[in-house]
GUNU-785018 format. One record per residue: y negated, x negated, z of N, C-alpha, C in turn; residue in one letter; residue number from 1. Coordinates in Angstrom, 1 decimal, always signed. Each point is the difference from the previous one (the first is absolute). Example, Ala and Ser with C-alpha at 12.3 -4.5 7.8 and 13.67 -1.06 7.14 Angstrom:
BEGIN
<<+5.7; -13.2; +7.8>; <-1.2; +0.9; +0.0>; <-1.2; -0.9; +0.0>; 'a'; 1>
<<-1.1; +0.4; -0.7>; <-1.1; -0.9; +0.0>; <-1.1; +0.8; +0.8>; 's'; 2>
END
This chain:
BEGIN
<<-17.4; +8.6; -6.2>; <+0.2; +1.0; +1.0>; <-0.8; -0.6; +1.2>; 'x'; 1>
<<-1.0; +0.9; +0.4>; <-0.6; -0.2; +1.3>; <+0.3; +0.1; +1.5>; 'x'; 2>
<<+1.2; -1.0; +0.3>; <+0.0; +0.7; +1.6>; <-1.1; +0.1; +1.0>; 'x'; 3>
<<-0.8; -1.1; -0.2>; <-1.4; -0.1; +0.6>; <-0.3; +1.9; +0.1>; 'x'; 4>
<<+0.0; +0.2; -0.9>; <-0.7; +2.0; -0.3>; <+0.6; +0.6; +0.5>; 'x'; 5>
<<+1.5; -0.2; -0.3>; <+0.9; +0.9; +0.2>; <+0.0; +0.2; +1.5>; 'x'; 6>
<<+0.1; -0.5; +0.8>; <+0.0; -0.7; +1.5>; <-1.2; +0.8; +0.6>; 'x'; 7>
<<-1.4; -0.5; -0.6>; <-0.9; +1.0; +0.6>; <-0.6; +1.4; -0.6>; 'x'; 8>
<<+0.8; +0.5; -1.0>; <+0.5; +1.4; -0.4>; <+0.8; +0.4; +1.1>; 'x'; 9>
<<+0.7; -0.2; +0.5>; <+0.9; +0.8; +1.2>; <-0.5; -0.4; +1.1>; 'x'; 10>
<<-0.4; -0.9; +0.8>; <-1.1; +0.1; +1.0>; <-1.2; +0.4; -0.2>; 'x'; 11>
<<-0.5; +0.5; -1.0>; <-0.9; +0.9; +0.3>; <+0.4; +1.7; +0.2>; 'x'; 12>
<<+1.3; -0.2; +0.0>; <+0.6; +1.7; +0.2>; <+0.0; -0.6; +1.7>; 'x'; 13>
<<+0.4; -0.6; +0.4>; <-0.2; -0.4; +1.5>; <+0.4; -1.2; +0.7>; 'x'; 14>
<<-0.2; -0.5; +1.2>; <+0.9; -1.4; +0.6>; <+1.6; +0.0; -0.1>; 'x'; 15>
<<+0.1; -1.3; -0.4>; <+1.2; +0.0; -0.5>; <+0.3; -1.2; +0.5>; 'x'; 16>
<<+1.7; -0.5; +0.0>; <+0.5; -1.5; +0.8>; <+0.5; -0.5; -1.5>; 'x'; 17>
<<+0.5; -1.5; +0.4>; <+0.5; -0.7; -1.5>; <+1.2; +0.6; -0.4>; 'x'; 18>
<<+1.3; +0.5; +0.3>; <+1.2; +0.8; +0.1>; <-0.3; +1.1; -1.1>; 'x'; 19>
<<-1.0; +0.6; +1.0>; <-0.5; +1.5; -0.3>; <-0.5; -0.2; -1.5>; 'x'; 20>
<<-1.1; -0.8; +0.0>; <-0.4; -0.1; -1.5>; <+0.7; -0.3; -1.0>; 'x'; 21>
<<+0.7; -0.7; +0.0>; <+1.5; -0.2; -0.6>; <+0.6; +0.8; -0.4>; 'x'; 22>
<<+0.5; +1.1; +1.2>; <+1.1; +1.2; -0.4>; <-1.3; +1.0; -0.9>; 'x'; 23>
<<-1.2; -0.2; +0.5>; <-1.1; +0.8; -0.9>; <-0.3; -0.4; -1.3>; 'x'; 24>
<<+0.2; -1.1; -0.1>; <+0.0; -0.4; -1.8>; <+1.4; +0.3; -0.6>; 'x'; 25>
<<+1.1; -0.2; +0.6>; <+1.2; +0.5; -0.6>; <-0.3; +1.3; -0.2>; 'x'; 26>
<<-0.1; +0.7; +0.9>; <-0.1; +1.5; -0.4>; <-0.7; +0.5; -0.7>; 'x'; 27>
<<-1.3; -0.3; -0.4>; <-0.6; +0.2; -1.0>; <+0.0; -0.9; -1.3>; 'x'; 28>
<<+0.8; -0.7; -0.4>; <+0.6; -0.5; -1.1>; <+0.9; -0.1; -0.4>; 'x'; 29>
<<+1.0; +0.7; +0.6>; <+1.6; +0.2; -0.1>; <+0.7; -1.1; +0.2>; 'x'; 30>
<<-1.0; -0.7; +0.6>; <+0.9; -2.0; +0.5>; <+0.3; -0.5; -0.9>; 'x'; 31>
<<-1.1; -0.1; -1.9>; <+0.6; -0.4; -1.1>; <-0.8; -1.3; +0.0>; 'x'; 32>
<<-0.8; -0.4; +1.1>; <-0.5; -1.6; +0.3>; <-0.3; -0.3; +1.4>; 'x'; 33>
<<+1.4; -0.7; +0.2>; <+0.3; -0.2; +1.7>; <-1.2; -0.8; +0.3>; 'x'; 34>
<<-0.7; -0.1; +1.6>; <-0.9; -0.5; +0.9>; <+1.1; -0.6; +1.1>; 'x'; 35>
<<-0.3; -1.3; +0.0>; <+0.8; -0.3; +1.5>; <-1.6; +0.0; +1.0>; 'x'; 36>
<<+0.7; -0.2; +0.9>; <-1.1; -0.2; +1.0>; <-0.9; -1.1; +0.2>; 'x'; 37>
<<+0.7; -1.0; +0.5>; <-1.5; -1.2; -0.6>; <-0.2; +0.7; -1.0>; 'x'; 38>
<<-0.2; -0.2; -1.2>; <-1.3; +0.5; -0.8>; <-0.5; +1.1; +0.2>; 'x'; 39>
<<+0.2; +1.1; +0.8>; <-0.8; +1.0; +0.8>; <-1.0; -0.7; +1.1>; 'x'; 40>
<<+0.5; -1.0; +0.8>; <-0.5; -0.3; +1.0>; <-1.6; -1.0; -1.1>; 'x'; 41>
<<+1.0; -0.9; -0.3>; <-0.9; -1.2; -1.1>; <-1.0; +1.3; -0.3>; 'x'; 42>
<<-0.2; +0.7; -0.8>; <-0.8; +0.9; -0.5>; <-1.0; +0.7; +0.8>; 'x'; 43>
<<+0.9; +0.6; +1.4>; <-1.1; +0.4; +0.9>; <-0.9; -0.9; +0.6>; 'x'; 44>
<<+0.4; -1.4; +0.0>; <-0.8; -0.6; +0.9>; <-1.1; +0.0; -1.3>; 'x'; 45>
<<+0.1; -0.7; -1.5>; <-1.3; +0.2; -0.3>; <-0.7; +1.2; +0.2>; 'x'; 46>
<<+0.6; +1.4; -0.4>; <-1.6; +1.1; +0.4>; <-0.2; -0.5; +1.3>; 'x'; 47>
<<+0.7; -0.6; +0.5>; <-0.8; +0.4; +1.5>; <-1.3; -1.3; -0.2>; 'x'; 48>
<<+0.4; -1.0; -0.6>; <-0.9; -1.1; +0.0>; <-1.2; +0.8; -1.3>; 'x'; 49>
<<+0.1; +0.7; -0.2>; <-0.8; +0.2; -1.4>; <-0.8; +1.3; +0.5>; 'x'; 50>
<<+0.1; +0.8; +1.2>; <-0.5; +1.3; +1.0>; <+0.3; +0.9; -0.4>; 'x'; 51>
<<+1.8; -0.1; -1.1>; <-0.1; +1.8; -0.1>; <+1.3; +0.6; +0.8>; 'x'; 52>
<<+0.2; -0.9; +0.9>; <+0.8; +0.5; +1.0>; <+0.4; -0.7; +1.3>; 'x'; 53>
<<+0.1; +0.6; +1.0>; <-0.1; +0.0; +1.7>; <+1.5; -0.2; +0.5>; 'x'; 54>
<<+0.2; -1.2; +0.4>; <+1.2; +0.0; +1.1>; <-0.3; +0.7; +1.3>; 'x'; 55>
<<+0.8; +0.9; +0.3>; <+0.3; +0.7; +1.1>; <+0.7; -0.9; +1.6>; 'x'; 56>
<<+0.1; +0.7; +0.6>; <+0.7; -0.7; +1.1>; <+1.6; +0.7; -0.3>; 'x'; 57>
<<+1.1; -0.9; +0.7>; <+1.4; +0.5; +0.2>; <+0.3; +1.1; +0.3>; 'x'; 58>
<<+0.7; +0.6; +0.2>; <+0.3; +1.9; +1.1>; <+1.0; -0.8; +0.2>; 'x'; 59>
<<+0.6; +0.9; +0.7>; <+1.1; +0.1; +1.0>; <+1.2; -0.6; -0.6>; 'x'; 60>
<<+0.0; +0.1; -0.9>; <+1.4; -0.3; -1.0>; <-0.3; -2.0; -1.1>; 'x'; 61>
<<-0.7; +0.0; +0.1>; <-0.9; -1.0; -0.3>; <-0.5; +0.0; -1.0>; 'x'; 62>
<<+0.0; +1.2; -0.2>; <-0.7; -0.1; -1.8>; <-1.3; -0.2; -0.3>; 'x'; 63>
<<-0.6; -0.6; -0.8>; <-1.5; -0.5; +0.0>; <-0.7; +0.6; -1.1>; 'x'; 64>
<<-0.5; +0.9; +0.0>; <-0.6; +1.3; -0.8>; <-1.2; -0.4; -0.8>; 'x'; 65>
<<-0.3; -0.3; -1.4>; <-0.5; +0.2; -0.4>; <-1.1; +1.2; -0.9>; 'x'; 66>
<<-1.7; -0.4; +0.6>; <-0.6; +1.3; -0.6>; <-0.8; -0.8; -1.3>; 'x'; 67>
<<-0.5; +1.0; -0.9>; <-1.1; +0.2; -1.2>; <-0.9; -0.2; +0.7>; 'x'; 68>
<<-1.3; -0.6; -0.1>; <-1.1; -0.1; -0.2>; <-1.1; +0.5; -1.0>; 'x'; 69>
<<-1.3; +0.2; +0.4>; <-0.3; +1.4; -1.0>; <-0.8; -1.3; -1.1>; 'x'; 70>
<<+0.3; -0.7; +0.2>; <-0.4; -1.4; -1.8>; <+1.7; +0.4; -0.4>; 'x'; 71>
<<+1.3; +0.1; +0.7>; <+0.8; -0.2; -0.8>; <+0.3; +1.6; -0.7>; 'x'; 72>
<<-0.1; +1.3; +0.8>; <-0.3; +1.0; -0.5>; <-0.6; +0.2; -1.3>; 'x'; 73>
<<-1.2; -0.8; +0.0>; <-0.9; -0.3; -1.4>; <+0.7; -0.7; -1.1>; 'x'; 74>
<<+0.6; -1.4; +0.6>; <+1.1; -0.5; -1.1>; <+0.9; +0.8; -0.4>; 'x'; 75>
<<+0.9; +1.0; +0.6>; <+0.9; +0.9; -0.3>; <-0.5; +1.5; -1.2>; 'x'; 76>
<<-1.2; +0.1; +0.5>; <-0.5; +1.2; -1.1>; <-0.5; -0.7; -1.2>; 'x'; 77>
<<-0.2; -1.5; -0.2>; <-0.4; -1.2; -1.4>; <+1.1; +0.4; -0.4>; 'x'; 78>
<<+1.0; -0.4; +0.7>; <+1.2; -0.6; -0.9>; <+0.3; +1.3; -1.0>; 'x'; 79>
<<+0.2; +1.1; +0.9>; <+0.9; +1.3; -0.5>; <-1.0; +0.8; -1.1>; 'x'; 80>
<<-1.3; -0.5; +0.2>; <-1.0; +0.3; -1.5>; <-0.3; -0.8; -0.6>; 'x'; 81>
<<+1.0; -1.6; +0.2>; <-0.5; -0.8; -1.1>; <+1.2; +0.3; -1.1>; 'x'; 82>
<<+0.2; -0.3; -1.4>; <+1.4; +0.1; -0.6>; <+0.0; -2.2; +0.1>; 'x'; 83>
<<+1.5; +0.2; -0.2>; <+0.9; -1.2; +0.0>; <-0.8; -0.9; -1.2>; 'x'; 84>
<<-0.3; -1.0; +0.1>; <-0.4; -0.7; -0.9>; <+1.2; -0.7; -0.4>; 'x'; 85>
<<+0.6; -0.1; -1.5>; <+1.2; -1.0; +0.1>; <-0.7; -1.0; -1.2>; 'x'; 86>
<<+0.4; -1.4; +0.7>; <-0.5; -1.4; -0.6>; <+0.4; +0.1; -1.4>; 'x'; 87>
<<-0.9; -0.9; -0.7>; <-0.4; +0.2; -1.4>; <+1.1; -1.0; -0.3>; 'x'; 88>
<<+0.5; -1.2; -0.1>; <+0.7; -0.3; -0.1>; <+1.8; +0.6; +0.6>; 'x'; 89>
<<+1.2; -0.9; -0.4>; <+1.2; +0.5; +0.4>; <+0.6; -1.3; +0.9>; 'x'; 90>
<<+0.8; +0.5; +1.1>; <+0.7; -0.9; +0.7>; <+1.2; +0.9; +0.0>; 'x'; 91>
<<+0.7; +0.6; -1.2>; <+1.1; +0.6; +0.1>; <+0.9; -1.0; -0.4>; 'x'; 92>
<<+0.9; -0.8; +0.8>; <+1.3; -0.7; -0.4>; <+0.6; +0.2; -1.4>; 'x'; 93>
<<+0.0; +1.5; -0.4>; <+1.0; +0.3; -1.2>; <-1.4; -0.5; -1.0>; 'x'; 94>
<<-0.8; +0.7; +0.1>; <-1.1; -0.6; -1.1>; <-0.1; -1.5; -0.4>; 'x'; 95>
<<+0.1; -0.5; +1.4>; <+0.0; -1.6; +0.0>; <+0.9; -0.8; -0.6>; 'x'; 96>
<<+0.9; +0.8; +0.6>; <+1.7; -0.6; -1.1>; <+0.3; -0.2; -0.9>; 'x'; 97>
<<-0.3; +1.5; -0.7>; <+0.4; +0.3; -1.3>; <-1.3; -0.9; -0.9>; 'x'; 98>
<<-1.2; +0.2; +0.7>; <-0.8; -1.4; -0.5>; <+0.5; -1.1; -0.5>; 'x'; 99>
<<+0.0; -0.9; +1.3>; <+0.9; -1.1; -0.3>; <+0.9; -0.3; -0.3>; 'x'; 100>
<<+1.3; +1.1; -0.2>; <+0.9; +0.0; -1.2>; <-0.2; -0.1; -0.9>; 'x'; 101>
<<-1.0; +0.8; -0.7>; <-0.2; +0.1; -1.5>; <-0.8; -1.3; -0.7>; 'x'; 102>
<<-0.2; -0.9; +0.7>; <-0.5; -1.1; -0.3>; <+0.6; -1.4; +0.5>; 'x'; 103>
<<+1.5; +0.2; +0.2>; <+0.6; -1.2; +0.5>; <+1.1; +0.2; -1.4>; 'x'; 104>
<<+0.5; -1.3; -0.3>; <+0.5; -0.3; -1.0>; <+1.6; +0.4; +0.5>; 'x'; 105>
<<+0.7; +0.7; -0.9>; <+1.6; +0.0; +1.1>; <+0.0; +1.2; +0.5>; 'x'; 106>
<<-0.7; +0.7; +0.5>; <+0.5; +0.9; +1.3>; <+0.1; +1.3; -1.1>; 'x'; 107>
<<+1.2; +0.8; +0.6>; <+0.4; +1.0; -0.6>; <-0.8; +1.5; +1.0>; 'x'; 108>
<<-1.3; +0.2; -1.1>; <-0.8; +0.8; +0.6>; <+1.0; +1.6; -0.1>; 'x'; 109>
<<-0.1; +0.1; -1.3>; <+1.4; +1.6; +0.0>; <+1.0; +0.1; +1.5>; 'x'; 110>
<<+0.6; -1.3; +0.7>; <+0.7; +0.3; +0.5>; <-1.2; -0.1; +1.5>; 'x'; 111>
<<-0.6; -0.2; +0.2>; <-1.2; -0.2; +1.5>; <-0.1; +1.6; -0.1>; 'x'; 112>
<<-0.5; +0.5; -1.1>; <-0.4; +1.7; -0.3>; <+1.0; +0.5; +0.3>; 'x'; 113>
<<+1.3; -0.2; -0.1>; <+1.0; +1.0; +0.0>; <+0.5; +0.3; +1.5>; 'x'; 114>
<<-0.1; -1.6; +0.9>; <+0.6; +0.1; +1.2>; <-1.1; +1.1; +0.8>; 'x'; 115>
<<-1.5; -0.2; -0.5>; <-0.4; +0.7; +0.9>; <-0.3; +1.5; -0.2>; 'x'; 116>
<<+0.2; +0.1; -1.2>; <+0.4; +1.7; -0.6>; <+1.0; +0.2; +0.8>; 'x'; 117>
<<+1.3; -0.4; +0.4>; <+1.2; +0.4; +0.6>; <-0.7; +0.1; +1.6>; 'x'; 118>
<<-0.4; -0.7; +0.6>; <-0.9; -0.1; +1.0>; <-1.0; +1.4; +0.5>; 'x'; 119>
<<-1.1; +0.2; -0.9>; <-0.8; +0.3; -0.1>; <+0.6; +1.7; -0.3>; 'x'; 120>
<<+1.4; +0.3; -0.4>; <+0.6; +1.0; -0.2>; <+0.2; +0.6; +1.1>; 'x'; 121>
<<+0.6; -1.2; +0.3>; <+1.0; +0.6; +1.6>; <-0.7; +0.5; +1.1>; 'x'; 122>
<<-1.4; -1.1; +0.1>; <-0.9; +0.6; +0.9>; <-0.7; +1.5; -0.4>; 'x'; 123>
<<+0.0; +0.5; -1.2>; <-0.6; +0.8; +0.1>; <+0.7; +1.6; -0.2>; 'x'; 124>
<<+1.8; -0.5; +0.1>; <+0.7; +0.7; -0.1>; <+0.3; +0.1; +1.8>; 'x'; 125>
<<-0.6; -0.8; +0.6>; <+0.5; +0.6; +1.8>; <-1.0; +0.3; +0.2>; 'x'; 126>
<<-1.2; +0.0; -0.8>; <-1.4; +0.5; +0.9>; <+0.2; +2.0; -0.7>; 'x'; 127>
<<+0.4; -0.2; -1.0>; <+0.0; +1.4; -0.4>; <+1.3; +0.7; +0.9>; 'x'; 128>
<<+0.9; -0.5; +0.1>; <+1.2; +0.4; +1.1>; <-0.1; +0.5; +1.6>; 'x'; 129>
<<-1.8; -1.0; +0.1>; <+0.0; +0.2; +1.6>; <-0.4; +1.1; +0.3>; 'x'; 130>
<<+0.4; +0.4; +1.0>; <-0.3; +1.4; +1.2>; <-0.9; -0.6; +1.3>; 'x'; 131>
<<-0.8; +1.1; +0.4>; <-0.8; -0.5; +1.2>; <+1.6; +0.3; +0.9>; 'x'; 132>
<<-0.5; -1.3; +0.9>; <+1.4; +0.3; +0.7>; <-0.7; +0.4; +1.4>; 'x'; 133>
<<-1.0; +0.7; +0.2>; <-0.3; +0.7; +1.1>; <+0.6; +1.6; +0.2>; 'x'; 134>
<<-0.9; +0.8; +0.7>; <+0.0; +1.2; +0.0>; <-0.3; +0.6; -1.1>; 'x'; 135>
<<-1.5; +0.6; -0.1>; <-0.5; +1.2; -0.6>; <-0.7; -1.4; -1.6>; 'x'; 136>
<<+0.7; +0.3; -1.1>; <-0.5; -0.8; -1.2>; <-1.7; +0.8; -0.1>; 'x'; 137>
<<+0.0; +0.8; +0.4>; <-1.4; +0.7; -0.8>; <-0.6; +0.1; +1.7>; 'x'; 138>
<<-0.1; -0.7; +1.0>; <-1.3; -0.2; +1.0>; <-0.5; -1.2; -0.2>; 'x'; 139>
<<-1.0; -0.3; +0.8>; <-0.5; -1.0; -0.2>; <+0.4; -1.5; -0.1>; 'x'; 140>
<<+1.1; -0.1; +0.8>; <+0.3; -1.2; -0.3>; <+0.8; -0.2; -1.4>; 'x'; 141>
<<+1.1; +1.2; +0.1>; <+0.9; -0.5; -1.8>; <-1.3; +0.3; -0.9>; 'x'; 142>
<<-1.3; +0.9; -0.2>; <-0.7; -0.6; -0.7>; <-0.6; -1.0; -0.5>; 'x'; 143>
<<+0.0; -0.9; +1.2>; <-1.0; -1.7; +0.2>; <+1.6; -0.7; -0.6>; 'x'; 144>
<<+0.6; +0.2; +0.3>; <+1.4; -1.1; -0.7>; <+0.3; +0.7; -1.3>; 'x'; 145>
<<-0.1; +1.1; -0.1>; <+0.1; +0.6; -1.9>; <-0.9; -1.0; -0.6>; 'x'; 146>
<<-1.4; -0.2; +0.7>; <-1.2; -0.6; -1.2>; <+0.1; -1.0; +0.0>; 'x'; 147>
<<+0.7; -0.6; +1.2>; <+0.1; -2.1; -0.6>; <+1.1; +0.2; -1.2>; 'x'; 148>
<<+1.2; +0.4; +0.6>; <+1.3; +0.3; -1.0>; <-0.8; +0.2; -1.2>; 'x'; 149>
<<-0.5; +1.4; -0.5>; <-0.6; +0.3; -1.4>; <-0.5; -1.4; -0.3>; 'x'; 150>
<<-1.5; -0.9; +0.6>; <-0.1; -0.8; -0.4>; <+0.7; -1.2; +0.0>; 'x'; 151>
<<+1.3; -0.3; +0.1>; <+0.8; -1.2; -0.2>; <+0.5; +0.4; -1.3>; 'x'; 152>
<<+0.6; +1.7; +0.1>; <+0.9; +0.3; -1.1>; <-1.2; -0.5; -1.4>; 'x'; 153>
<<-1.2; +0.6; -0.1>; <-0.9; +0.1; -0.8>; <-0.3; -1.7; -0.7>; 'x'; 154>
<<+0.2; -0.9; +1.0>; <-0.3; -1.5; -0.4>; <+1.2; -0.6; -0.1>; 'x'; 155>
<<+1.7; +0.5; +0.3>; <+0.7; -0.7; -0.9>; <+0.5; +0.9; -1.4>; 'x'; 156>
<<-0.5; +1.3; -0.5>; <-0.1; +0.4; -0.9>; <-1.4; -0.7; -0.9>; 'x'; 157>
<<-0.8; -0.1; +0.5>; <-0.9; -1.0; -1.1>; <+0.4; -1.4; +0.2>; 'x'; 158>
<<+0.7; -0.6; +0.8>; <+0.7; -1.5; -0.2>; <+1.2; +0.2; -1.4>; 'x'; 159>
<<+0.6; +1.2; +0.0>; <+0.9; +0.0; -1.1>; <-0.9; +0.2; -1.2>; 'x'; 160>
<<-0.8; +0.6; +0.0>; <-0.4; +0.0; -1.5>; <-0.8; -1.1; -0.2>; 'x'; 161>
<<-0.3; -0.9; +0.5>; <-1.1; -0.9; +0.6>; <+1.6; -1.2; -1.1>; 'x'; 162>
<<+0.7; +0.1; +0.4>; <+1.4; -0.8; -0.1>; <+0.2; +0.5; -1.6>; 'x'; 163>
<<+0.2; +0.9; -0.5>; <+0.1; +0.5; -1.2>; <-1.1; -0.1; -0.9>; 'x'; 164>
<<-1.7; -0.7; +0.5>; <-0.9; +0.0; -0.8>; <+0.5; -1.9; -0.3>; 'x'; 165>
<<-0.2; -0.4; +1.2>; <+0.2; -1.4; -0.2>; <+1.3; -0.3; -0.8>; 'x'; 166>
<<+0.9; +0.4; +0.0>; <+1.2; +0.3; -0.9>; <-0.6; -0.7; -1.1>; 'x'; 167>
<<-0.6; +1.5; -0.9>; <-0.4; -0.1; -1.2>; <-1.4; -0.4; -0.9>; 'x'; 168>
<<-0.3; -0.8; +1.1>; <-1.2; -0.7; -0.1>; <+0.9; -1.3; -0.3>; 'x'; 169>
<<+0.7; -0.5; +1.0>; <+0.6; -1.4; +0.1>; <+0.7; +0.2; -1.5>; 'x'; 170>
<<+0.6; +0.9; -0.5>; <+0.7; +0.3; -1.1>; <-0.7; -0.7; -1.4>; 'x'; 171>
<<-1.6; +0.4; +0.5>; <-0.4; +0.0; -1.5>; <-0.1; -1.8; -0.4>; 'x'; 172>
<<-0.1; -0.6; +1.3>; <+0.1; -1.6; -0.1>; <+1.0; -0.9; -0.1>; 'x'; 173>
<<+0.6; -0.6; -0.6>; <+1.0; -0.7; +0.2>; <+0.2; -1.5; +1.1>; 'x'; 174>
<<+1.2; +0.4; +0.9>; <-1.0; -0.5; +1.1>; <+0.1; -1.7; -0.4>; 'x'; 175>
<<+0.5; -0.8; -0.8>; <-0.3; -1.6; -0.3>; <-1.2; +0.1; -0.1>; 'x'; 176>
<<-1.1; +1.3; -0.5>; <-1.6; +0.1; -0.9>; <-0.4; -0.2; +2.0>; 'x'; 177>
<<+0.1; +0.5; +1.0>; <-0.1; +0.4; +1.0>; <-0.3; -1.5; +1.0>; 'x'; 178>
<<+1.0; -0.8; -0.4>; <+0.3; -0.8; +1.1>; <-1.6; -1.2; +0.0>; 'x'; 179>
<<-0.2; -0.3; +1.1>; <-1.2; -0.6; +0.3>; <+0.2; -1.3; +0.3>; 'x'; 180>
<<-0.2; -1.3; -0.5>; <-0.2; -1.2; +0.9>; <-0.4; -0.5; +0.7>; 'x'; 181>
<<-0.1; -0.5; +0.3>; <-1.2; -1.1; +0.8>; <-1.2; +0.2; -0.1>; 'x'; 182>
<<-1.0; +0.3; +0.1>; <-1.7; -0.8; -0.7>; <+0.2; -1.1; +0.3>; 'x'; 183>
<<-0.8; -0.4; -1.7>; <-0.6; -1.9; +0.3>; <-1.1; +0.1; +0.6>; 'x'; 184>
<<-0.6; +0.9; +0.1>; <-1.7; +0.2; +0.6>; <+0.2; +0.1; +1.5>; 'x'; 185>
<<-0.7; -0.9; +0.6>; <+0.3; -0.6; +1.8>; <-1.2; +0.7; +0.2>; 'x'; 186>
<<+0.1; +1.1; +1.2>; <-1.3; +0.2; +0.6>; <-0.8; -0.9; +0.7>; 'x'; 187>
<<-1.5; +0.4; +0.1>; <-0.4; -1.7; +0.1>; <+0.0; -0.4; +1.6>; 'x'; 188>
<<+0.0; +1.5; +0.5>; <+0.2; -0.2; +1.8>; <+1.0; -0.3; +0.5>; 'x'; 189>
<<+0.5; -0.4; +1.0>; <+1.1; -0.5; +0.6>; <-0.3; -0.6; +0.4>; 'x'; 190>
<<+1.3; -0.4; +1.2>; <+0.1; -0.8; +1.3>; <-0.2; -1.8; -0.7>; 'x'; 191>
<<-1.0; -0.9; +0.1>; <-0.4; -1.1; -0.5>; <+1.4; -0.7; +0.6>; 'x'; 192>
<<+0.0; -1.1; -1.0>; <+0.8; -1.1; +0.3>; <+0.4; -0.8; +1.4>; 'x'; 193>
<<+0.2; -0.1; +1.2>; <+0.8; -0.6; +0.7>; <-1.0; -2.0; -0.5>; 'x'; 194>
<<-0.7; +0.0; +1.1>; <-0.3; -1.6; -0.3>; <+0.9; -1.3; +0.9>; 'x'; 195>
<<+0.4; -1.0; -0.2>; <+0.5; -0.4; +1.5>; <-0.8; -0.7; +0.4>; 'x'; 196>
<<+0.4; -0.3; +1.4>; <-1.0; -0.6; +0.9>; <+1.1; -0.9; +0.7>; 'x'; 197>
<<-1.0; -1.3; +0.2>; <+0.1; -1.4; +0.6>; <+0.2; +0.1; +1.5>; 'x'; 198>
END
């Protein structure tokens, strides 16, 4: 998730303060990935270091207004005609787990699958339960929080079947056939030996 984008996607609708951008990414995400402020601020100061956005002076109230710059304008119309590239590799925890479960000697994989099936249930039994808890579900904003919602509901529904393939994949092996030892084979790089000295 890009806050870097997200950030100058709404300042380019106009100047905006750190607070303000804040309550402006809540509102258009249904606040389903909180922003504290340092990392609003942390983040503005790079565009500003990078020229796609302008510190303002204070007003009256002290608020220090951030504008779009027309390089960051241009960043903003990349982003929203580029599609999301997602990394070819995985850094999904449950991928990683159930990895290295299935290849440690001992560990009771059926039951790692089950805790997170019961898990992976519940979340997707409150995501289907939730209500916009705003006003109007069908204006703009309960539409921008319908479509994170949809997509959370939609990825812990493919976590469950995801859970049910690995099931019966792990099924077809018996996991003693599974378990991995050691390698005798030393890679040849590594941190050299420690010499002592006089």
């Amino acid at each position: 998730m890009s806050v870097r984008q997200s950030l100058l996607a709404i300042l380019d609708q106009g100047p905006c303060y750190g607070y303000q951008l804040r309550a402006e990414f809540d509102r258009r995400t249904g606040s389903t990935w909180p922003l504290n402020v340092g990392q609003i601020y942390n983040t503005l100061d790079r565009l500003e270091r990078d020229g796609l956005v302008e510190k303002g002076a204070p007003d009256e109230h002290g608020h220090v207004y951030w504008q779009i710059t027309d390089a960051g304008s241009a960043a903003v119309r990349e982003w929203l005609a580029s599609p999301v590239e997602r990394p070819a590799g995985t850094r999904d925890e449950l991928a990683i787990k159930l990895a290295m479960a299935a290849t440690l000697p001992g560990v009771d994989v059926g039951g790692i699958v089950d805790v997170q099936r019961r898990a992976s249930r519940t979340r997707l039994d409150a995501l289907r339960a939730a209500t916009y808890p705003g006003g109007d579900a069908e204006g703009p904003e309960g539409i921008a929080w319908s479509l994170v919602r949809d997509a959370m509901t939609f990825q812990a529904e493919a976590e469950l079947r995801w859970l049910d393939h690995a099931e019966r994949r792990l099924a077809e092996h018996p996991h003693h056939a599974m378990g991995l030892e050691l390698s005798t084979i030393r890679p040849k790089r590594g941190r050299p030996a420690a010499t002592a000295t006089r």
